[in-house]
N, C-alpha and C positions, 0 to 999 in steps of 0.2 A: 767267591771261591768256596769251594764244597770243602768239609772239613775232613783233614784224612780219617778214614774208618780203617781200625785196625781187627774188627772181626766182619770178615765178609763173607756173603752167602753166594755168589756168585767167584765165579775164574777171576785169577786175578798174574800180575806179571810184572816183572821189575818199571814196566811203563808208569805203575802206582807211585812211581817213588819219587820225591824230588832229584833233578840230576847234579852230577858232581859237578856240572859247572857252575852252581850256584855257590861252590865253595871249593874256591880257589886256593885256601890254603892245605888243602887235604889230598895226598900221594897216594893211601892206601884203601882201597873198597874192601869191607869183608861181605861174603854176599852168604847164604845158607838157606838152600832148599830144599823142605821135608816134604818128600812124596809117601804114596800109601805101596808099602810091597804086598807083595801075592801070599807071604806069609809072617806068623807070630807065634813063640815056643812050637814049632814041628806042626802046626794045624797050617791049611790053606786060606788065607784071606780072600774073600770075594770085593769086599767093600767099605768101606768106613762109614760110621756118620759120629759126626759133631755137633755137639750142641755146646750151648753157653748161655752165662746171665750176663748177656751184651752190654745192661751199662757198666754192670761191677768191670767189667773183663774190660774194656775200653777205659775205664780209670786206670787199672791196674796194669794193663800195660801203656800207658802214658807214664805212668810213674817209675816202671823200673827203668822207662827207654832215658826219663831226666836221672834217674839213679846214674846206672850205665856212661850217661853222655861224662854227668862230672867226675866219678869214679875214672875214668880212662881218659878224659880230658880230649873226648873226640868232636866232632862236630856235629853231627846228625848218627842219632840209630832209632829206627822204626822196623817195627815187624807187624807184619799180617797176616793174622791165624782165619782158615777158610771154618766157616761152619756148612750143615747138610750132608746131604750124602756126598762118596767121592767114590769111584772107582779107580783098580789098581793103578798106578801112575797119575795119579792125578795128586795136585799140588796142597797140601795140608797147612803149610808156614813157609814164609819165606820174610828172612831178618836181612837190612842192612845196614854195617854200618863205612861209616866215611871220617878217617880221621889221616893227620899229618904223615902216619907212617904206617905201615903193613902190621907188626904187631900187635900197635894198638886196636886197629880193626878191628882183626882177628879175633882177639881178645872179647873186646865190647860185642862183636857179632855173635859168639861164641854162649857168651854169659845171659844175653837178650834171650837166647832161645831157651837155654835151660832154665831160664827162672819163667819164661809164659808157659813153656811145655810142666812145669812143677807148682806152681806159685797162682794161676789164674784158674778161674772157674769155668772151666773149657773140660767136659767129658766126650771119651770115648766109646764109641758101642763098634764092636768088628763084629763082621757079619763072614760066616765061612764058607768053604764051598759044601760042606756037609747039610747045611741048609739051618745051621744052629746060627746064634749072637750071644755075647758077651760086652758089658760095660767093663774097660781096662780102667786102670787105679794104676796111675805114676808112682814112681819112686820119692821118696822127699831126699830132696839132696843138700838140706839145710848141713851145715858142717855141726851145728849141732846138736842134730837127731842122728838116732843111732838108725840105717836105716840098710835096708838091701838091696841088691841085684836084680833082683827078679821083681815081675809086676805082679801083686796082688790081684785074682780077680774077684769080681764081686756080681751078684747075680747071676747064677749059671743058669738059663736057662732057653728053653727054645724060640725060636718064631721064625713065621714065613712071612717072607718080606719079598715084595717088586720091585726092582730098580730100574 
């Protein structure tokens, strides 16, 4: 059996996931999936790409999905973050988790995503329709870093790119 890969280069679809019948004691799925919109602060998105340092990123999310599991005392939570290019609507992360009761899900689904989208070494470059890119810089949403709203960016600069 292949081992799950939780950054993938290629499409991917809740078919990656083990199914809830393998865990019978578990009522509530929380499911969450990030696609790419057409835009970010008032500019046009044309495209995303993602990159990562796949094995750091594949420990680091193995480890907050066991953080997560015993924290919320759920049964399964796995997320998998797409790397490459993607165009508008296409599928960027998708977390789930599976525990006893809908809150708890919720919850663990919830917290999977914000700490891979904040915590893992997964950057962003958007590409716009003006024909510029930018690398985006997350928020730290550690409770204790002082931190903001708004995404930093870094790298302003041009390029022409094929999709």
């Amino acid at each position: 059996m292949k081992a799950f890969q939780r950054i993938q280069p290629n499409e991917f679809d809740l078919d990656h996931f083990d199914s809830i019948q393998q865990f019978p004691e578990c009522g509530g799925i929380g499911i969450f999936q990030g696609t790419v919109r057409n835009h970010h602060q008032g500019r046009g998105v044309q495209a995303l790409k993602y990159t990562a340092y796949t094995p750091v990123a594949e420990k680091m999310i193995r480890q907050i999905e066991q953080e997560i599991t015993e924290k919320y005392g759920v049964s399964y939570v796995r997320v998998i973050h797409r790397i490459g290019y993607l165009d508008v609507g296409g599928t960027a992360i998708l977390a789930v988790a599976y525990a006893p009761h809908r809150r708890e899900a919720f919850a663990a689904c919830e917290e999977a995503v914000e700490r891979v989208k904040h915590e893992v070494p997964i950057w962003k470059e958007e590409f716009y329709t003006d024909g510029s890119s930018q690398f985006v810089e997350g928020c730290c949403i550690r409770k204790d870093h002082d931190h903001h709203h708004s995404e930093p960016h870094i790298g302003h600069h041009q390029h022409d790119h094929q999709h």
